[in-house]
C-alpha positions as CSV (number, residue, x, y, z in Angstrom):
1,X,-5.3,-37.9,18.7
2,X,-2.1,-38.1,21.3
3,X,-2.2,-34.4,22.0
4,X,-6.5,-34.7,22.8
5,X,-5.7,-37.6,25.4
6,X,-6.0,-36.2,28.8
7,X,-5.4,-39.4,30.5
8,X,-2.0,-38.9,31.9
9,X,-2.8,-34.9,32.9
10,X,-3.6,-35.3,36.5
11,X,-5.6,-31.9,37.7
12,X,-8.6,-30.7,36.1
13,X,-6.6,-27.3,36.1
14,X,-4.0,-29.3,34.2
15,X,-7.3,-30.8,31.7
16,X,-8.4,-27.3,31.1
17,X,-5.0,-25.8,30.1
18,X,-4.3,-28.6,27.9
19,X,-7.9,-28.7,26.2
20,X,-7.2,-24.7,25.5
21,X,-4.1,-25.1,23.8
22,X,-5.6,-27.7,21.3
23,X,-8.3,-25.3,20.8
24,X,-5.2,-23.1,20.0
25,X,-3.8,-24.9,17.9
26,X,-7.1,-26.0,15.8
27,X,-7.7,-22.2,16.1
28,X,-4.4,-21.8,14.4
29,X,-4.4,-24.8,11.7
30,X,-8.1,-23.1,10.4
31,X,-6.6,-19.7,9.8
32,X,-3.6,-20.8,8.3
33,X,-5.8,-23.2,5.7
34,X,-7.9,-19.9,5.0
35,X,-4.6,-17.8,4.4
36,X,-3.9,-20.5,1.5
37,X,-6.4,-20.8,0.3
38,X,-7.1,-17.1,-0.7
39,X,-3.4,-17.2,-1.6
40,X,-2.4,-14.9,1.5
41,X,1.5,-14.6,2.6
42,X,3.6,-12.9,4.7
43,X,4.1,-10.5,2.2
44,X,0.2,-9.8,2.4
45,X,-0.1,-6.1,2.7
46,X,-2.8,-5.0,5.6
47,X,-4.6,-2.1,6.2
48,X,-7.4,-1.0,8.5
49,X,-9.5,1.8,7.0
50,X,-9.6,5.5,8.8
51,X,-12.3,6.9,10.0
52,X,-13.4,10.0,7.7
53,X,-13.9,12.3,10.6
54,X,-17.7,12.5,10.3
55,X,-19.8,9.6,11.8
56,X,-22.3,10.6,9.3
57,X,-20.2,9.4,6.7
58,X,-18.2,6.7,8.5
59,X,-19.0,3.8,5.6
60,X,-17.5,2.7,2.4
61,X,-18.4,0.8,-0.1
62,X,-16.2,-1.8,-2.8
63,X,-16.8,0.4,-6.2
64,X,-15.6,-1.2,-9.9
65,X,-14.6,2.7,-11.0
66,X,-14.9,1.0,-14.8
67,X,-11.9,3.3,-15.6
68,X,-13.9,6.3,-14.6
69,X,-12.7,9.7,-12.5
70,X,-16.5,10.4,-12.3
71,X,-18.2,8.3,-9.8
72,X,-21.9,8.7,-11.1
73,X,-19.8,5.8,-13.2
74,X,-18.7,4.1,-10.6
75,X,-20.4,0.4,-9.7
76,X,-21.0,-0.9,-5.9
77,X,-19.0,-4.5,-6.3
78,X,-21.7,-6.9,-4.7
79,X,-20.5,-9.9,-2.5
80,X,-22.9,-12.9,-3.0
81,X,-25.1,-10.8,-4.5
82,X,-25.4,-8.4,-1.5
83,X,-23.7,-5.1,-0.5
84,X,-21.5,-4.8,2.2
85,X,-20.7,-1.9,4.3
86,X,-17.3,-1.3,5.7
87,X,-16.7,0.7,8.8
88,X,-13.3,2.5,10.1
89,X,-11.3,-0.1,11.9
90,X,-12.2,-3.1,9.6
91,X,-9.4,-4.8,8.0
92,X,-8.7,-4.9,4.4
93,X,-5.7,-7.2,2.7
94,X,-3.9,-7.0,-0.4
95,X,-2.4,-10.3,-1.7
């Protein structure tokens, strides 16, 4: 509540530089309660997933391989019961 007060700041330059680092700082609290609570440290591994070369083929999918080489075995893991599609560049983490 203090640091929200604006009172005492005296430009509206001043307002708007304080107002963004609160937003900062909320910005910062939310992403460090979501780290926690998917159990994510600094000794989080993160990767970001190639491209395979051909923009035909540039998705991927979240397979169970159900302790198969052969992936006519393989099961697409669904995410609230929909599929998702992962592109080169997005960002995958390892606890």
């Amino acid at each position: 509540v203090e640091l929200q007060s604006t009172e005492a700041l005296g430009s509206i330059a001043d307002r708007a530089e304080h107002i963004g680092l609160i937003n900062r700082i909320d910005t910062a609290i939310q992403q460090l309660e979501l780290c926690e609570s998917y159990g994510i440290t600094g000794g989080s591994k993160f990767f970001t997933l190639p491209g395979t070369g051909d923009p035909n083929y540039d998705n991927y999918v979240v397979a169970h391989d159900c302790e198969s080489h052969r992936p006519e075995n393989w099961e697409e893991v669904l995410f609230d019961g929909r599929s998702i599609r992962l592109q080169q560049g997005d960002l995958v983490i390892q606890k």
